[in-house]
C-alpha positions, 0 to 999 in steps of 0.5 A, spaced: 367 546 497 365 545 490 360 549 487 356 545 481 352 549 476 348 546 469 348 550 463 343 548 457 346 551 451 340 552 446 338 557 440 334 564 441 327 562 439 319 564 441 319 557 445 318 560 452 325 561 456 324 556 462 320 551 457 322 544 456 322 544 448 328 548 444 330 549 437 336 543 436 342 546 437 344 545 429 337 545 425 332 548 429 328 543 429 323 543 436 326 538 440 326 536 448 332 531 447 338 533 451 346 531 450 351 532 455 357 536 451 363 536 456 364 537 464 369 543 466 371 546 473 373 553 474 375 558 478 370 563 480 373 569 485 368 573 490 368 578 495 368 577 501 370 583 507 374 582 513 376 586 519 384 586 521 383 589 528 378 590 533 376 596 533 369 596 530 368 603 529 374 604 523 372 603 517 379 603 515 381 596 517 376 593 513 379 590 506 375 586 501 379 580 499 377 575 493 376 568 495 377 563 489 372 557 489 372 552 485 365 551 481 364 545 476 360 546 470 356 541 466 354 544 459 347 540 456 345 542 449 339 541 446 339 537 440 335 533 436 336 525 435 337 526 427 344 530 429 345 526 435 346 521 430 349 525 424 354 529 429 359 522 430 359 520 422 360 526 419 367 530 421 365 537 418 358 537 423 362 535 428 366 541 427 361 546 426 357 543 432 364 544 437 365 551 435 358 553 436 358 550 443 366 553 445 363 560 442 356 560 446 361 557 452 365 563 452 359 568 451 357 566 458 364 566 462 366 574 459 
C-alpha cells in the first residue's frame, strides 16, 4: 500500500510555523500562494518484529526485519506571483530556484 505525504518548501522566517502565509521561496516577499514543484516516490524502510517459532517465552526468535514501502512525495513551494511568472522566462532564476528546491529536498531525506 502506498503512503502519500505533502511537503511545502519555504523559508525560515517569524510568520508562524503552521500559518497560511510565507516568505516567497526566491524573494521573501510574504505570499499564500503555492506551486507544485514535482511529484516523486520513494522507498522508505521500517521495523517491523517477528517471531519465528512458538515458544512465546524466548526472546531469541524474535528478529526485527526492515519492511520497504513505497511513499509518494508531493513537494509544494511557497512563491509568490511575480516569480511565479518570471521563473519560465528567465533560465538563470530557474536554475537558481531549481537548486534551492533539490537542496532543500535533500535536507529532509538524509
Amino acid at each position: 500500500m502506498k503512503r502519500f505525504k505533502t511537503v511545502y518548501l519555504y523559508r525560515d522566517s517569524d510568520f508562524p510555523e503552521r500559518g497560511w502565509i510565507h516568505p516567497c521561496f526566491l524573494c521573501l516577499a510574504p505570499t499564500g500562494n503555492l506551486v507544485h514543484y514535482k511529484t516523486e516516490e520513494r522507498t522508505e524502510y521500517s521495523k517491523k518484529k517477528i517471531n519465528n517459532s512458538n515458544n512465546l517465552t524466548s526472546f531469541t526468535n524474535i528478529k526485527n526485519l526492515l519492511v520497504p514501502k513505497k511513499v509518494r512525495y508531493e513537494y509544494i513551494v511557497y512563491m509568490c506571483r511575480c516569480c511565479d511568472k518570471k521563473i519560465p522566462t528567465t533560465p538563470e532564476l530557474k536554475l537558481k530556484f531549481t537548486s534551492r528546491c533539490e537542496r532543500y529536498i535533500r535536507s529532509i531525506h538524509r
